[in-house]
C-alpha positions, 0 to 999 in steps of 0.5 A: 825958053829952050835949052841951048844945045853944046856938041862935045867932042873928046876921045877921053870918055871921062871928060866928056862925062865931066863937062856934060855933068857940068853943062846939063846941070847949067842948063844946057842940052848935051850931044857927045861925040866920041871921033871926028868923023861922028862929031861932024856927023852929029853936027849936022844932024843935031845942028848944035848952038855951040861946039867944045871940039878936041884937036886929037880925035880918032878918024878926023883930027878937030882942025878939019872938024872945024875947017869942013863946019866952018866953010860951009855956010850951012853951019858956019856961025855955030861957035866952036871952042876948042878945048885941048892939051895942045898948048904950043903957039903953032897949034893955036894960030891954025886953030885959029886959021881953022875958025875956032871961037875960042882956043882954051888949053888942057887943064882948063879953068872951069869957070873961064870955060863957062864964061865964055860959053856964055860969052860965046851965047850971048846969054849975057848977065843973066846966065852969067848970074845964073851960072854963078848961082848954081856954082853957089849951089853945088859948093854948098852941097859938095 
């Protein structure tokens, strides 16, 4: 079965490197991106099965990330959840009026993010199972 590709977006380099240590070791395939004119680029090409996409980038902020992907049919269906420090209810309902699929607040619950990554997949019970598996796992080597 091929691996499910996630775009990250974040101009914070260290969680970028976080969450892709977290989702290759799940399993998944990592595109990361650094602004948001390079994300949407990377989009494109990289046609990704899901989005973590930061609303405070350099060059394009990731409401107009999400706002160009989602109008335009070509990429329209690829889930985007937004991950960001911005917690007021204002910056939620336009992340909303921009597409997103989720809207999750900075520090995040790693284990809420997962699941709704599956969630968000339909990877369904297995993954799940398998996500709580290899949680499990690492435990017992940290």
């Amino acid at each position: 079965m091929k691996a499910h590709k996630i775009l990250i977006v974040d101009d914070y380099p260290n969680m970028v490197e976080m969450l892709s240590i977290r989702l290759t070791a799940a399993g998944f395939e990592v595109v990361t991106s650094f602004d948001g004119i390079d994300a949407l680029q990377k989009a494109r090409v990289h046609k990704p099965d899901l989005i973590l996409l930061d609303v405070l980038l350099p060059k394009m902020d990731g409401f107009k990330v999400c706002r160009l992907l989602k109008f335009d049919e070509k990429y329209r269906h690829i889930p985007i959840i937004m991950l960001t420090s911005r917690a007021r209810d204002v910056d939620r309902a336009t992340g909303m009026e921009m597409g997103v699929n989720a809207y999750m607040i900075k520090p995040y619950d790693s284990a809420v993010l997962m699941a709704k990554i599956y969630e968000l997949l339909k990877v369904g019970l297995i993954g799940a199972a398998a996500l709580t598996q290899h949680q499990a796992t690492i435990a017992d080597a940290v």
